[in-house]
Structures are given as C-alpha cells and as structure tokens.
N, C-alpha and C positions, 0 to 999 in steps of 0.2 A: 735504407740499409747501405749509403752509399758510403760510410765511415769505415767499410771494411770489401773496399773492392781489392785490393792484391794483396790481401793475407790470408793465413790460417790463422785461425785462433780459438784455444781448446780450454775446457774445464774439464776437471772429471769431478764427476760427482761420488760418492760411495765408492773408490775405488784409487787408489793413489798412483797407480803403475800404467803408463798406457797398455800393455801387454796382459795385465791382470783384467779380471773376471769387473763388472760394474757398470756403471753409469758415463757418459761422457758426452760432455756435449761440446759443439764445433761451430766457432762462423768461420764460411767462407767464401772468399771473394770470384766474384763470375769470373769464370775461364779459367781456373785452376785443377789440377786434376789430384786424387787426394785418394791411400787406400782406407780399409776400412777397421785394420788392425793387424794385431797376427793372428797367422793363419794355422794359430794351435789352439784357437779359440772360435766357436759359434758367435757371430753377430744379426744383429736384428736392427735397421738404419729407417729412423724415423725421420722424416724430412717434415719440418715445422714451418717453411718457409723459401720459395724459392723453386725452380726446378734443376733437375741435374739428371744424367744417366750413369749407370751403373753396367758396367762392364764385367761379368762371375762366369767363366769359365767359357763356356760357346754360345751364352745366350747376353743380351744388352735389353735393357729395359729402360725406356726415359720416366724418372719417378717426379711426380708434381704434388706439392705442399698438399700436405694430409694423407700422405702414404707412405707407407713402410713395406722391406722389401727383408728376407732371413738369408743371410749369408752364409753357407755350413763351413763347417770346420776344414782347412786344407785346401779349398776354396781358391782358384786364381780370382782376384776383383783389383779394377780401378775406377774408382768415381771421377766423374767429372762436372764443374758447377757449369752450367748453363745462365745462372744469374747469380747475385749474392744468395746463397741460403744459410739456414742455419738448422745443424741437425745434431739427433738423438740419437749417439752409439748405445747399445746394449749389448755387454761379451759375456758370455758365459760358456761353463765346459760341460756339463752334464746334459743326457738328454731330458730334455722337458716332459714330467706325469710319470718319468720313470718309476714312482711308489704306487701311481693310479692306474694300480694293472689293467682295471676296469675299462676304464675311459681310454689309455693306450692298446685296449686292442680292438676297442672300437673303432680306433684311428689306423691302426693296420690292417683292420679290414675293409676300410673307405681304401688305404693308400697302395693296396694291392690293386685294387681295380679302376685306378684313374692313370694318368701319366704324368710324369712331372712334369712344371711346368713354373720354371722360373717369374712368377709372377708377382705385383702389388696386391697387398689390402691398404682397403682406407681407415685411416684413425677415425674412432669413432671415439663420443665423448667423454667415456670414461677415462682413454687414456690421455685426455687432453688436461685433467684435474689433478691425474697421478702425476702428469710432466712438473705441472708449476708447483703442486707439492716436492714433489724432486729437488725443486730448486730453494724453494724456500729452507728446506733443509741443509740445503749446503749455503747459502748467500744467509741467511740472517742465526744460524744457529749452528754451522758451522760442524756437521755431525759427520760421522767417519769412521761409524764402527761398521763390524763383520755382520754382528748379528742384524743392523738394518738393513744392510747390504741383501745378505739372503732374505730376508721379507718380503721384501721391497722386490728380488726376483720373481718370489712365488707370488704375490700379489699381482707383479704383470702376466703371468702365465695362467692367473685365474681371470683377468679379463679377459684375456682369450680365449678361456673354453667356453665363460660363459656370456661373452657378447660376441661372439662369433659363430658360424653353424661349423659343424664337426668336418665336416669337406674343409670350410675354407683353412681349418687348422691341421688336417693332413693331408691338405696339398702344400699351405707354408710349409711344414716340420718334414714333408716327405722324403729328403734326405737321410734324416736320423732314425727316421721307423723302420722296424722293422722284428722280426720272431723275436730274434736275441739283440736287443737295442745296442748294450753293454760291447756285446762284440762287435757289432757292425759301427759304434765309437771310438774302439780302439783300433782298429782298421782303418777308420778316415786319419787316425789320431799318428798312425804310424808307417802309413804304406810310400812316402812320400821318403821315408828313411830307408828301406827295403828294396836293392838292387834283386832280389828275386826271390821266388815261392818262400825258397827255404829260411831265405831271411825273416820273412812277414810271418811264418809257420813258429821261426823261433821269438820271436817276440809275445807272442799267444802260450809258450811252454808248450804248445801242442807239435806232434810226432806229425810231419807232412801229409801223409794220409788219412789222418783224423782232422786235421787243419781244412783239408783241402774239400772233408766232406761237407763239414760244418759251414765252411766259407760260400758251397757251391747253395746248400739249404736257404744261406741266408739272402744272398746278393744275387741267383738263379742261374750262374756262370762258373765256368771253372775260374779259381784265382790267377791262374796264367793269362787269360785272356783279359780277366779284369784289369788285372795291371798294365797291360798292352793301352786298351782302351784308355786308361787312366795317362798314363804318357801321352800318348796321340792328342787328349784331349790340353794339356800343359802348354804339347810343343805348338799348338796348333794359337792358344792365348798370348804367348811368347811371340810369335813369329807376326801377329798383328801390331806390337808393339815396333814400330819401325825403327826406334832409337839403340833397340838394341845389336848388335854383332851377331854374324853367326855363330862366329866363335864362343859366344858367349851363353847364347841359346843353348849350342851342344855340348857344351860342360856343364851346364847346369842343368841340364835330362841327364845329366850320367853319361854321357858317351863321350869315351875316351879318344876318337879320332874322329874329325871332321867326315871322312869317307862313310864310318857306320853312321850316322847321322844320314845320311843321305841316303843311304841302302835303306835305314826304317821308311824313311820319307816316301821313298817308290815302292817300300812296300804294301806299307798301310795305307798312304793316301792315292796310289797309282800317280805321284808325284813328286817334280824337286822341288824342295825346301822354298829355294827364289823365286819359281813358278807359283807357290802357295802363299806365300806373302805377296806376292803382285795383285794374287785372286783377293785375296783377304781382305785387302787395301782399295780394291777398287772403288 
C-alpha cells in the first residue's frame, strides 16, 4: 500500500455529496489525520486495512483492520492513520429499526441497563461480501441510484441484527436509543444550534415546560444541565487539539468574551482553560 503514503483519496459509492447520506470509501496515507464527515450525519467507519485511532468526543479508541467503530450524529471526531489504511464510511440520518418497534425496544431495554461505551466490533464475513459487492456496483456498472442506496442501508443494518448478538448492537447504537428515538434525534440533530432551553424547547414546537419534561423522561437529566455537560464535553475535545487558539475555542462554544470562558472553565472543571490543555496534552 505504499502508493498512497501522503494522501487522501476518496470514492463515494451510492452517494454523490460527501455530506450526504451513503457509501464512501477512503485510502489513506500513514500519519495523516482525517474526520469522518459532517457532523449532521450518523457514521459507522469500517477500517478494511491498516490501523488508525479515532478521536469522538472524550473517549480514543486505536481501531485495527476488521473493525468498525459508530460515530453519532454532532459527534466531535478526528481520525488519525497510524499506517496506510483504507476505509469504509457509512453516513446516514435516521435511527436504525426505527419501524422494528419490536426489536428497538429490545435494544432499549439491553441499553438502559449497560453503560456506553465507545467501543469496536469486528467485521465479520457477511459484511466483508457486501463491501466488494459495494464496489463492484459502483467500479464496473457504475450505479447511483437512491433506491439502492437505501437497500443497500437496510441490508447493512440487517447484518447487524442478525450476525450480531443484541448487546453488541445496543451497545454500538447506544447513543440513538432510546423511549422516543425520533426526539432524542432531533436533539443530537439540533442542540449544537441552541444557546439555551428555550431555544432547543423552540425548535421541538414544544412550550418549555412540556419540553423540559419530555427532555428530562428521555435523556434522565434536566435539559439545562444536559447542555452544560454537552459544552463541557466540546470545549474539553477543542482544547486537546493544540493547534487551535483560545480565542477560537471560545467563540466557537458561543462565548462572547474570553473572561466567560474562563469562569465556565473554573467552574465546571475546578479549572483554567491552559491548566486543562497542559493536563489533556500530557
């Protein structure tokens, strides 16, 4: 694989937009670091070849050929190749089995009682068949429609329920599960635009106080606090990345002056900001 040591280089398969919903495949060359798409879209990164770590929000996971790792939606991630690899994006927006009430609440009642836990599964062979069909479809016949597109999702989502045991599929999905899927989706899908309650209340159509019941039912916390936690968790992925500014960190959490950044910082983490990225960095 040494033909592609200092580049990217991307196909999409069933999917024309890299931002759109589909297939997409990547070589890339060792020591690069690379994300995994937008972050208005669910991904699923199959590593065919190679190793790499994966960077999602507070946790890092080093993924090794024949594993795949689900990325949720709004999601901070940055991969890094550790050798040439070459990988399998899958983006999609909807949650998965949402029609299979049955089987999703099977999975919400595994994923109430475990803890997430950003972790690998390994490819097993079904989807190693589906991959090179994948490809033959787009390299020798050159196909491009919607309706294979969604098949072709729902056929991977049915290897997974059924070459997988039901833990290991609501511990992957365990992000998206949950009573009301629909609304704990559009809350990942929108909370990242929402300087407060009442923003995140009006995007839902719902009256604050119906918002905030419904909110607390689904996610086990009031939404004030969630959104705390949810920042904390951003500025905290931000401040690992050392290339960036402070200045820049704290206008993009939304704070409009370097000093309130700093007040969260002591307040949430019992610390400052440059103390936190020292620790982070060590």
């Amino acid at each position: 694989m040494s033909s592609f040591q200092s580049y990217i280089a991307e196909s999409p398969l069933l999917g024309t937009h890299p931002s759109q919903t589909g297939f997409k495949y990547r070589e890339v060359g060792e020591g690069l670091t690379f994300t995994a798409g937008s972050g208005d879209y669910n991904h699923i990164i199959f590593l065919l070849e190679g190793s790499m770590t994966v960077n999602c929000n507070e946790s890092i996971v080093s993924l090794k050929k024949d594993e795949f790792v689900f990325i949720p939606i709004a999601a901070d991630v940055i991969c890094k190749s550790l050798s040439d690899v070459r990988v399998m994006f899958v983006t999609f927006e909807n949650v998965p089995y949402s029609s299979d009430y049955t089987y999703l609440n099977k999975l919400l009642r595994i994923s109430s009682s475990i803890p997430y836990s950003f972790a690998p599964l390994t490819i097993k062979s079904p989807f190693a068949h589906f991959f090179r069909l994948l490809q033959t479809y787009d390299h020798d016949f050159e196909i491009n429609e919607k309706l294979l597109l969604e098949l072709k999702q729902k056929e991977l989502f049915l290897i997974l329920k059924y070459f997988y045991t039901d833990k290991e599929v609501a511990s992957f999905f365990h992000p998206l599960i949950g009573k009301s899927p629909h609304f704990r989706l559009h809350i990942l899908k929108n909370y990242r635009k929402a300087n407060n309650v009442e923003e995140l209340a009006h995007t839902s159509d719902m009256e604050k106080r119906i918002f905030s019941r419904k909110f607390k039912e689904e996610f086990g916390i009031p939404p004030y606090q969630w959104l705390l936690d949810q920042k904390a968790k951003h500025i905290l992925f931000s401040l690992r990345d050392t290339s960036k500014s402070m200045e820049c960190i704290y206008q993009k959490m939304g704070f409009k002056y370097q000093a309130h950044f700093i007040r969260f910082c002591k307040e949430y983490f019992k610390d400052s900001p440059r103390h936190l990225r020292r620790k982070l960095n060590q």
